[in-house]
DSSP file (Angstrom, degrees, kcal/mol; ACC not computed):
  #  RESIDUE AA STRUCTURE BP1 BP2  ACC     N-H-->O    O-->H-N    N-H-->O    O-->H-N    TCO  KAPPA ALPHA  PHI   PSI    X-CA   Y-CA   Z-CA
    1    1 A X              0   0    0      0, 0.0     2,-0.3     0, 0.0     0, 0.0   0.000 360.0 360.0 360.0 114.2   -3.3    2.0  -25.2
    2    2 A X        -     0   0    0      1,-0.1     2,-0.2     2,-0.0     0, 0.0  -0.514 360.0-128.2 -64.0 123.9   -6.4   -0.2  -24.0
    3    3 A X        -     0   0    0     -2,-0.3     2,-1.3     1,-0.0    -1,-0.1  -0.418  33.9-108.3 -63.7 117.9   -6.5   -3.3  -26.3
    4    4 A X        -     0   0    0     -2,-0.2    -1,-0.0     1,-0.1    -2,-0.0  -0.662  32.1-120.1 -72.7 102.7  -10.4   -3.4  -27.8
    5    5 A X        -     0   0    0     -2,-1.3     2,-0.2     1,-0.1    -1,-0.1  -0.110  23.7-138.3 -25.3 102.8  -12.2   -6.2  -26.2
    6    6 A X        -     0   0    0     45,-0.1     2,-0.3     1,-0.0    44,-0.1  -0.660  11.0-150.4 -76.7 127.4  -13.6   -9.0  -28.9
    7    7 A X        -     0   0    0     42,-0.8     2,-0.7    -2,-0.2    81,-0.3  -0.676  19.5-123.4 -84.3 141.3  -17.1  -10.2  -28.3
    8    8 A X  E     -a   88   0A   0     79,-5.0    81,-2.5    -2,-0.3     2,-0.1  -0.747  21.1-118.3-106.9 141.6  -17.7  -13.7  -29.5
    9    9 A X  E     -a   89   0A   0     -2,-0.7     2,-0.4    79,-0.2    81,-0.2  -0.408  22.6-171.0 -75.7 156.9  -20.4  -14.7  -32.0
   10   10 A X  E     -a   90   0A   0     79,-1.4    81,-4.0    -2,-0.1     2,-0.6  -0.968  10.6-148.0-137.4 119.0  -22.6  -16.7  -31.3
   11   11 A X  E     -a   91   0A   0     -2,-0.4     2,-0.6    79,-0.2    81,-0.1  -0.600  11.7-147.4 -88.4 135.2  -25.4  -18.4  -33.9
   12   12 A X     >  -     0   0    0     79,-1.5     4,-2.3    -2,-0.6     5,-0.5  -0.775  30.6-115.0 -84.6 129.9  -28.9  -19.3  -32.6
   13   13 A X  H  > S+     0   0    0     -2,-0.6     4,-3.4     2,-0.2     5,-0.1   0.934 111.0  56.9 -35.4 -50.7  -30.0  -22.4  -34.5
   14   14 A X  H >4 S+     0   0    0      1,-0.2     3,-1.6     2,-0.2     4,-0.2   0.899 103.9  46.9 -45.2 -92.5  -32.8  -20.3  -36.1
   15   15 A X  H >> S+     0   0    0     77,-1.6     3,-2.6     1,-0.3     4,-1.3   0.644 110.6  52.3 -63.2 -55.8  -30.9  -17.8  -37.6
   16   16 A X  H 3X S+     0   0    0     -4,-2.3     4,-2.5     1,-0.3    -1,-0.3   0.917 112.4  47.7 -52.8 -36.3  -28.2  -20.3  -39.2
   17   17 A X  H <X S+     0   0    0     -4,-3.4     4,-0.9    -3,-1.6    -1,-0.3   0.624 109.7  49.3 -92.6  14.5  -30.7  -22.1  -40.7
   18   18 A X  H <> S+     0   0    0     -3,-2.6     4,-1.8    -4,-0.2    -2,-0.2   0.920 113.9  46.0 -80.2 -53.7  -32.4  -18.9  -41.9
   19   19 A X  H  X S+     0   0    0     -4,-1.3     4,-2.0     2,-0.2     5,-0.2   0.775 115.6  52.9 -63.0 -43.0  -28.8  -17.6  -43.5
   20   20 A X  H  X S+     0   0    0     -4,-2.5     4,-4.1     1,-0.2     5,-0.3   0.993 109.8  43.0 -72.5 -63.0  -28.7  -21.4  -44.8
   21   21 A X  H  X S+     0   0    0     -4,-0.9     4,-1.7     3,-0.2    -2,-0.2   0.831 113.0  54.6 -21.9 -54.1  -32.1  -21.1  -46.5
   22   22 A X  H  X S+     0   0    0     -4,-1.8     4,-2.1     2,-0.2     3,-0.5   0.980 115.5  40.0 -62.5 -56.7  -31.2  -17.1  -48.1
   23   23 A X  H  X S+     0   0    0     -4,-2.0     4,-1.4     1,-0.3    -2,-0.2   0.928 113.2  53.1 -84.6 -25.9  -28.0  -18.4  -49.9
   24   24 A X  H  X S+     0   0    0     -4,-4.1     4,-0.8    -5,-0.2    -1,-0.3   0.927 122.1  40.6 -61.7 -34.3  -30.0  -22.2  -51.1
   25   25 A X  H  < S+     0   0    0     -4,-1.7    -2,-0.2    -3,-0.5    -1,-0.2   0.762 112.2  44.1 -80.5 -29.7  -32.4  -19.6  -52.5
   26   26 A X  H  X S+     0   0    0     -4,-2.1     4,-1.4     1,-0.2     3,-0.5   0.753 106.5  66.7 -85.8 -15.9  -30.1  -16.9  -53.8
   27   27 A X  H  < S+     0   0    0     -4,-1.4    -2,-0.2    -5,-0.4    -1,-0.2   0.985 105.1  47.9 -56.4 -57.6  -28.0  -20.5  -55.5
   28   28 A X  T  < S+     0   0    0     -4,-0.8    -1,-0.2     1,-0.2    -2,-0.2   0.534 117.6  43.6 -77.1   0.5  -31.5  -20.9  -57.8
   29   29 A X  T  4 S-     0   0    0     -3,-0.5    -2,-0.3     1,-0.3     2,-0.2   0.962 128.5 -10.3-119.4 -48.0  -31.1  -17.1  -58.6
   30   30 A X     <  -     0   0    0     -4,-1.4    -1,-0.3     1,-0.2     4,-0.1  -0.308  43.1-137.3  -1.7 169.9  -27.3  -16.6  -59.4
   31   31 A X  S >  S+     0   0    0     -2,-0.2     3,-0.7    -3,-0.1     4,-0.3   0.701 115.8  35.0 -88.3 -73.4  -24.0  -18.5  -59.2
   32   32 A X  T 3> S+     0   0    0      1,-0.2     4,-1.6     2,-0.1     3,-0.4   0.533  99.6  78.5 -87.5 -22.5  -22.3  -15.4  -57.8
   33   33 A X  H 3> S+     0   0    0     -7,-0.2     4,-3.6     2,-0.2    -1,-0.2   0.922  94.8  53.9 -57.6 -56.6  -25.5  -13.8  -55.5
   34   34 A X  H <> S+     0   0    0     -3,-0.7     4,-2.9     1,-0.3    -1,-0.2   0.837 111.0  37.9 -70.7 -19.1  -24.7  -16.4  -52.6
   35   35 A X  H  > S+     0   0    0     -3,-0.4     4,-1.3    -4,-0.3    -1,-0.3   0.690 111.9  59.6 -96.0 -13.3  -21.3  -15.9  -51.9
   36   36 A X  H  < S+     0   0    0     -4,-1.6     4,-0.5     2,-0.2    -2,-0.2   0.869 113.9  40.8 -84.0 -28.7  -21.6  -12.0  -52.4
   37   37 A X  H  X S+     0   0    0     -4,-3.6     4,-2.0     1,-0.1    -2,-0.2   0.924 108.5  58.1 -91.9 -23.7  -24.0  -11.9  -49.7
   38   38 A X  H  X S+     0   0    0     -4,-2.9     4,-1.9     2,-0.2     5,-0.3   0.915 112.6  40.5 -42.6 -54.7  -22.3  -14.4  -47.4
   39   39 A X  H  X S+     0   0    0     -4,-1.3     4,-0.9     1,-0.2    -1,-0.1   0.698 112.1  56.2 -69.1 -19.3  -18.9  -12.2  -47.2
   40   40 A X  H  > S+     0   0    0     -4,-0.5     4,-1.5    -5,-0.2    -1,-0.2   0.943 113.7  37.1 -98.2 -49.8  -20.7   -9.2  -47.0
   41   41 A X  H  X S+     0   0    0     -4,-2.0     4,-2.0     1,-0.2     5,-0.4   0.993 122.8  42.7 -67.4 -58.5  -22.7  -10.4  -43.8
   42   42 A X  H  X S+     0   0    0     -4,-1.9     4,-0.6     1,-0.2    -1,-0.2   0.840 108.6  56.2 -55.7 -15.5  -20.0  -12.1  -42.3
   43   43 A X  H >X S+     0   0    0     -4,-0.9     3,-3.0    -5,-0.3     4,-0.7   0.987 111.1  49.0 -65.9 -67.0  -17.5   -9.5  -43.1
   44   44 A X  H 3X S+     0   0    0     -4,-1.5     4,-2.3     1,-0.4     3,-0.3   0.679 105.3  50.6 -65.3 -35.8  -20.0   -7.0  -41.1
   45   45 A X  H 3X S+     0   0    0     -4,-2.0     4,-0.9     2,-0.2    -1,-0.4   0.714 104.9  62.6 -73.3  -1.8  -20.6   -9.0  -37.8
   46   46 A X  H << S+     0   0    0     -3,-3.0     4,-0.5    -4,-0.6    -2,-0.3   0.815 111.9  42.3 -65.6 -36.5  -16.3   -9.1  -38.0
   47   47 A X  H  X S+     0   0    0     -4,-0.7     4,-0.6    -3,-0.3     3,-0.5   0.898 107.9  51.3 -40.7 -60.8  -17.3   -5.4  -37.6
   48   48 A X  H  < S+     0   0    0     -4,-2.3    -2,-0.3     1,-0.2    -1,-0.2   0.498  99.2  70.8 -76.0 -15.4  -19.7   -6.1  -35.2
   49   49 A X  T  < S+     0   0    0     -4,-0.9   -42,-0.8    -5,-0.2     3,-0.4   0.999 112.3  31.1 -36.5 -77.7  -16.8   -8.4  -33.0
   50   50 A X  T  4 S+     0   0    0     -3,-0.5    -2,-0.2    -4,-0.5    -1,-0.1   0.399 135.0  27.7 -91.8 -14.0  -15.0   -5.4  -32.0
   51   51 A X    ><  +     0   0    0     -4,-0.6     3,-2.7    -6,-0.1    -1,-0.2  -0.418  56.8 168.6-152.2  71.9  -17.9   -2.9  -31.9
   52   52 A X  G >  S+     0   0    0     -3,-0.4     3,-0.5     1,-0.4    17,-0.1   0.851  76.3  63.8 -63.0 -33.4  -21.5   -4.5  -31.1
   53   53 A X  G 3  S+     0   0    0      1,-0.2    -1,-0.4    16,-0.0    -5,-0.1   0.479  76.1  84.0 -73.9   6.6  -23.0   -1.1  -30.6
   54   54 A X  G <   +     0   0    0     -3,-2.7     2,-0.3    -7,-0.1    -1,-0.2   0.289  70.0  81.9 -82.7   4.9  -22.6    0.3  -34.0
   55   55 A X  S <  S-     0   0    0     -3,-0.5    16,-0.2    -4,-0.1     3,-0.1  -0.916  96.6-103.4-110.8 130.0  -25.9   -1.3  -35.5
   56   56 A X        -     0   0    0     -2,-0.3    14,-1.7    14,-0.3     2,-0.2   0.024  52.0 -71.4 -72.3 157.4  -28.8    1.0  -34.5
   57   57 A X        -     0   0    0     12,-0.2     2,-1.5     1,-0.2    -1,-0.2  -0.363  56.3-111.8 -76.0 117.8  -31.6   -0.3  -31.1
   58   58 A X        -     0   0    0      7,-0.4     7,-0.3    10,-0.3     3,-0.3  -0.387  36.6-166.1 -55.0 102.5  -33.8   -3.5  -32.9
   59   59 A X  S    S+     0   0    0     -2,-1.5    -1,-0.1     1,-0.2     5,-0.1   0.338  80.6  68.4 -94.6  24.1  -37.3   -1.3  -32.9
   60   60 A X  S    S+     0   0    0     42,-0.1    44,-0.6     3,-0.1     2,-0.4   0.496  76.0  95.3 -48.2 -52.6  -39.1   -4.6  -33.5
   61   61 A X  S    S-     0   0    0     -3,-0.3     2,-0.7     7,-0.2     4,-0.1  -0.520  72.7-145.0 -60.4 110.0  -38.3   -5.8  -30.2
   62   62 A X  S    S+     0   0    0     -2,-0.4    -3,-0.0     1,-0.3     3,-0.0  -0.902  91.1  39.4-133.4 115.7  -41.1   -5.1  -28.1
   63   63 A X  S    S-     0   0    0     -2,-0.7    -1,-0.3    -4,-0.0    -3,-0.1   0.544 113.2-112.5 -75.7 145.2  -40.8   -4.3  -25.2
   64   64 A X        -     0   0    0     -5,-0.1     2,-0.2     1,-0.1    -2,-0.1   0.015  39.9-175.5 -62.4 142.8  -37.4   -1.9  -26.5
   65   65 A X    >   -     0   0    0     -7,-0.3     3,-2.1     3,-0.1    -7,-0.4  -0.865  27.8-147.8-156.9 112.1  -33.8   -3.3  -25.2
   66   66 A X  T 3  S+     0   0    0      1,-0.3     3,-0.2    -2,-0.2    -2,-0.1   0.492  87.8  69.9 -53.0  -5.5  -31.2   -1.9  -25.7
   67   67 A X  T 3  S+     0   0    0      1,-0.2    15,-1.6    -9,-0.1    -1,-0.3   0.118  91.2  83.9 -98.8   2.8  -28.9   -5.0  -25.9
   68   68 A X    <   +     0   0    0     -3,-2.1   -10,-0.3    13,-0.2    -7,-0.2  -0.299  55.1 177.3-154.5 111.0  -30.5   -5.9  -29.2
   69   69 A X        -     0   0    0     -2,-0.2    11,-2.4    11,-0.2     2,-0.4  -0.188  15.4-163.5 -71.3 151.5  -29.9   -4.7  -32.2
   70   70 A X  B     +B   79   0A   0    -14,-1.7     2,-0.4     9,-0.2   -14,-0.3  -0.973  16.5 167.9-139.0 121.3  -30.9   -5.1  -36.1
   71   71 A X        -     0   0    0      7,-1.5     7,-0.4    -2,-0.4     2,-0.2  -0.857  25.1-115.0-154.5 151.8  -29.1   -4.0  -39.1
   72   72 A X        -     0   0    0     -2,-0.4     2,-0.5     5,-0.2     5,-0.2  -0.717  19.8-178.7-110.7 133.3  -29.3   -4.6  -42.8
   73   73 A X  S    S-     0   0    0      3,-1.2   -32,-0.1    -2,-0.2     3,-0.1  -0.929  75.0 -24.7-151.3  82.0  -27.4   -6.1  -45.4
   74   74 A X  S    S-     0   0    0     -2,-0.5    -1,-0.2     1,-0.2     3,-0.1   0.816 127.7 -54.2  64.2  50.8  -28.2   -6.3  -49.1
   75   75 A X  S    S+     0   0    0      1,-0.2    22,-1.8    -3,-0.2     2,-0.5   0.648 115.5 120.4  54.5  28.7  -31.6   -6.1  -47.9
   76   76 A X  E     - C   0  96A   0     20,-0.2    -3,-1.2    -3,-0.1    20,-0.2  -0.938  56.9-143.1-118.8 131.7  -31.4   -9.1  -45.2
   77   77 A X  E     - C   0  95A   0     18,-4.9    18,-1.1    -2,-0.5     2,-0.4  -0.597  15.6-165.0 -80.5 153.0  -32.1   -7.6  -41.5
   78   78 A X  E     - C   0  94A   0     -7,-0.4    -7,-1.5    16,-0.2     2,-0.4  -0.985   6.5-154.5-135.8 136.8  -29.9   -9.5  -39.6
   79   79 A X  E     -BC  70  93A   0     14,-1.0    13,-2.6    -2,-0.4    14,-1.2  -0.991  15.2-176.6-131.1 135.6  -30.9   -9.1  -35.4
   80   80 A X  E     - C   0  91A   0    -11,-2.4     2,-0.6    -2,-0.4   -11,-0.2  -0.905  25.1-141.9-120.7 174.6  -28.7   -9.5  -32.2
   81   81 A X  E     - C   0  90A   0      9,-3.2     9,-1.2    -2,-0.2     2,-0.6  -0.920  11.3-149.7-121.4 149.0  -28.2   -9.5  -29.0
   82   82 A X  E     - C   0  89A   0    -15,-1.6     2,-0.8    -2,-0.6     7,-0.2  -0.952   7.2-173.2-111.2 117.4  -25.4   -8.3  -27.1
   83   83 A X  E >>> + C   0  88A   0      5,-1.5     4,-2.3    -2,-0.6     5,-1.4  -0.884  11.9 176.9-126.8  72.7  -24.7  -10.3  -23.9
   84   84 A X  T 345S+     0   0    0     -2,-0.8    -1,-0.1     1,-0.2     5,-0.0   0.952  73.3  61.6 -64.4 -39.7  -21.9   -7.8  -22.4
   85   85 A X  T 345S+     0   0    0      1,-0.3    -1,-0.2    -3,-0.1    -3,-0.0   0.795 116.8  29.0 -50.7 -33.5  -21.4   -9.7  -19.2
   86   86 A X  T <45S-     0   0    0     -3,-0.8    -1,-0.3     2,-0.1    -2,-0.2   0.622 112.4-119.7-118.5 -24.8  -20.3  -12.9  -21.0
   87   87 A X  T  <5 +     0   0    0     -4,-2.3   -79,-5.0     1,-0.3     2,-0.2   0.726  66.7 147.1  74.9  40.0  -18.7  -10.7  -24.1
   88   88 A X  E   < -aC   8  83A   0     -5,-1.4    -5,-1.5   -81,-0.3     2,-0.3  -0.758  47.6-169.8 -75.7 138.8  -21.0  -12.4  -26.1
   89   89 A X  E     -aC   9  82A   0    -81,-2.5   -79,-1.4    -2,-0.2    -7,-0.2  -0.699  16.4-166.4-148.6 111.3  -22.8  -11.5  -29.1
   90   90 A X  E     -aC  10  81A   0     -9,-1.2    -9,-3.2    -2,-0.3     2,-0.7  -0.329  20.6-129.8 -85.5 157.7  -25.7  -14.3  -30.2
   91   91 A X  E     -aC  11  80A   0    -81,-4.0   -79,-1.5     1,-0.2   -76,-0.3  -0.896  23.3-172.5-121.0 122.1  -27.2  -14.1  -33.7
   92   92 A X  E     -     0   0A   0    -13,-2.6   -77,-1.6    -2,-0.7     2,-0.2   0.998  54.7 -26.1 -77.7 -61.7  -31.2  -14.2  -33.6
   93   93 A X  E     - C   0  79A   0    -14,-1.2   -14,-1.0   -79,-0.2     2,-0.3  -0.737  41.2-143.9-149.0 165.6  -32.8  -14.5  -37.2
   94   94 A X  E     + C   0  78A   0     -2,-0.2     2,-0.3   -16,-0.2   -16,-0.2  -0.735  33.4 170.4-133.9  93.4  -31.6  -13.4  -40.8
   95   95 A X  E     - C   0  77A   0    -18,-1.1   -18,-4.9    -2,-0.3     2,-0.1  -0.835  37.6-120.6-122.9 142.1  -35.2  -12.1  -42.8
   96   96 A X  E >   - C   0  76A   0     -2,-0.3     3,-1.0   -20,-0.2   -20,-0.2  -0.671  35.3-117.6 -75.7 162.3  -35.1  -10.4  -46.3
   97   97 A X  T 3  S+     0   0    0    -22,-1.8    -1,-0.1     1,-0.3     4,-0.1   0.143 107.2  65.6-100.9  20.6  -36.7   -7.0  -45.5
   98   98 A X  T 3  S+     0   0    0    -23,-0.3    -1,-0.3     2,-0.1     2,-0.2   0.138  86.9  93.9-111.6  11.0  -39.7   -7.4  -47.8
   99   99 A X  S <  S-     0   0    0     -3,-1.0     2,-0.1     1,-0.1    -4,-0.1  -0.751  96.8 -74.0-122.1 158.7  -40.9  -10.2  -45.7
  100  100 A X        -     0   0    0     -2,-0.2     2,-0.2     1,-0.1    -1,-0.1  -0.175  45.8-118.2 -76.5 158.3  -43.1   -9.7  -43.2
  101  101 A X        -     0   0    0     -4,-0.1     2,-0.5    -2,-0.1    -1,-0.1  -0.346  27.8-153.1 -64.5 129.4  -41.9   -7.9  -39.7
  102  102 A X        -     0   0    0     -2,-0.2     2,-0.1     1,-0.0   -42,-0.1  -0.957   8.2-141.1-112.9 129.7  -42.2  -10.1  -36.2
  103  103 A X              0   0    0     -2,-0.5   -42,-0.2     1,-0.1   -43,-0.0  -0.086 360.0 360.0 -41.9 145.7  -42.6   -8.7  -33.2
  104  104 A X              0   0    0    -44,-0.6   -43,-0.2    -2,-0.1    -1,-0.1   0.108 360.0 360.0 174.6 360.0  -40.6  -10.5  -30.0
């Protein structure tokens, strides 16, 4: 049986300090809010380890690449990229999905 091959995460400065920013905000809205949406994103890139393609082609990303990908999570888009060569898998941005969409 072939052993599945773990990609490692990887955080972009941006994007941690967006996910730091969501949960100081969700802190002034709940006690329980930050930590239910912390486990729930990090549980899903733990998904995303072992299976990087399972999150649908970022269609934000302009011109389209298939190596990065977007999916959403209590309503916070979380976008990567998947760096197969290196078995990498870097973490761009974290945005609630009512804010507006950027292009890049």
């Amino acid at each position: 049986m072939v052993k599945p091959v773990s990609f490692k995460i990887i955080w972009d400065r941006k994007a941690l300090d967006n996910f730091k920013e969501i949960l100081t905000y969700l802190e002034k809205q709940s006690v329980q809010a930050p930590k239910i949406v912390k486990e729930a994103i990090i549980s899903r890139l733990e998904v995303i380890k072992n299976n990087p393609l399972i999150a649908e082609s970022d269609k934000l990303k302009n011109p389209s690449n298939k190596d990065f990908r977007a999916l959403v999570i209590f309503s916070y888009r979380v976008t990567y990229q998947i760096k197969t060569d290196i078995k990498e898998i870097r973490i761009l941005r974290i945005r609630h999905t009512s804010r507006e969409p950027l292009g890049y």
